[in-house]
C-alpha positions as CSV (number, residue, x, y, z in Angstrom):
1,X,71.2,39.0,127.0
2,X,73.0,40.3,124.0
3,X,73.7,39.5,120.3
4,X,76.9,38.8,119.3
5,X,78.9,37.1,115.9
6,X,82.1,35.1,116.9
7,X,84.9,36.6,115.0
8,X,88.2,34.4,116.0
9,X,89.4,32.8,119.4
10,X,91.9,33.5,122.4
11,X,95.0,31.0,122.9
12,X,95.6,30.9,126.9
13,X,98.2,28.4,128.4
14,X,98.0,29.6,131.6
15,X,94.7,29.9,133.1
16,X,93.0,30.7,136.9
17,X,91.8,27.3,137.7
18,X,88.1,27.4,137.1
19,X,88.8,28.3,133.9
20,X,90.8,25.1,133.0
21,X,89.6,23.2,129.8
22,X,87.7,26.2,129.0
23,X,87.2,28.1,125.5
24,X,87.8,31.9,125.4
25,X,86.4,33.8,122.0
26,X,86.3,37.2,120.5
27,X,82.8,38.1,120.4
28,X,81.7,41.2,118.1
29,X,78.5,42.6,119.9
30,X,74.9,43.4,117.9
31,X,72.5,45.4,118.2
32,X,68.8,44.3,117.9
33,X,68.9,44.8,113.9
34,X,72.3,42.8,113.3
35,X,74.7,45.7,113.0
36,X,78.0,46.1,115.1
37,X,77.9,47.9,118.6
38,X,81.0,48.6,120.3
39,X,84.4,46.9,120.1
40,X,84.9,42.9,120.4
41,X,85.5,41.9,123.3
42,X,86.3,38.3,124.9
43,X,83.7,35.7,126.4
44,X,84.0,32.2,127.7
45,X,82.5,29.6,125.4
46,X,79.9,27.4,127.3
47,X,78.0,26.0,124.1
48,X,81.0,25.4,121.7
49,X,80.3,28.3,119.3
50,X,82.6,28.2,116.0
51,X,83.8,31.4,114.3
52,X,80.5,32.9,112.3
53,X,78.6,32.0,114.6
54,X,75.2,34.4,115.6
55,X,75.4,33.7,119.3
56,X,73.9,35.3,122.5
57,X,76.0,36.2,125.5
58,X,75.1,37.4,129.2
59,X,77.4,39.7,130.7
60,X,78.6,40.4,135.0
61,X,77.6,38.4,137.4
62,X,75.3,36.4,135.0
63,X,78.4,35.5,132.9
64,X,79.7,33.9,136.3
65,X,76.6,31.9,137.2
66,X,76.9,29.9,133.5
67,X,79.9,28.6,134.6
68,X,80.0,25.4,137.0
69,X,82.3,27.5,139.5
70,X,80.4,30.4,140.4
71,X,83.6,32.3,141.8
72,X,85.7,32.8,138.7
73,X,86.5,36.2,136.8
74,X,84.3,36.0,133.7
75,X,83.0,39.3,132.6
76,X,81.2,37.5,129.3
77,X,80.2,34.7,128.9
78,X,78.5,32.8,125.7
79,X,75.1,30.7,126.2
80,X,73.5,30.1,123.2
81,X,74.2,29.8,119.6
82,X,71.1,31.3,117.3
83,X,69.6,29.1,115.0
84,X,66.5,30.9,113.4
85,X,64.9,34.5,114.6
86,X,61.6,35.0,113.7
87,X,60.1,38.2,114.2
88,X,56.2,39.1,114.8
89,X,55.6,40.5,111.3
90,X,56.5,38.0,109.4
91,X,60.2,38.8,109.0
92,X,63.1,36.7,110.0
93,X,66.8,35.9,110.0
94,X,68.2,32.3,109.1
């Protein structure tokens, strides 16, 4: 699993079938400390994230198992929005 901060959202009118009524988001990717890594890339919502969002995303073949239809083309997909982090000593992000 990864970190990531939803920065905006992907408009798509025409879609493979299994990804019908599905949300598509940019996703900026974290490292372990909260800082950017890499370029945004897009992931397919399956928690309803919102834009700001501190969220955790699974990539490959994990992406295409959080989706009903296992055979689809997801590369990334979204499966948890963060709601606290509290680390061993003490320290934590809210």
């Amino acid at each position: 699993m990864h970190f990531g901060k939803v920065i905006g959202s992907v408009w798509a009118t025409q879609k493979v079938p299994t990804l019908h009524g599905a949300r598509l988001l940019i996703v900026q990717p974290l490292t372990h400390e909260f800082v950017e890594k890499g370029r945004p890339l897009v992931a397919v919502d399956t928690v309803e994230a919102a834009p700001g969002q501190l969220i955790y995303f699974v990539m490959s073949r994990e992406a295409c198992k959080a989706l009903e239809e296992r055979f689809n083309p997801v590369d990334a997909a979204i499966v948890g929005i963060v709601d606290q982090i509290s680390l061993g000593d003490g320290r934590g992000e809210g």
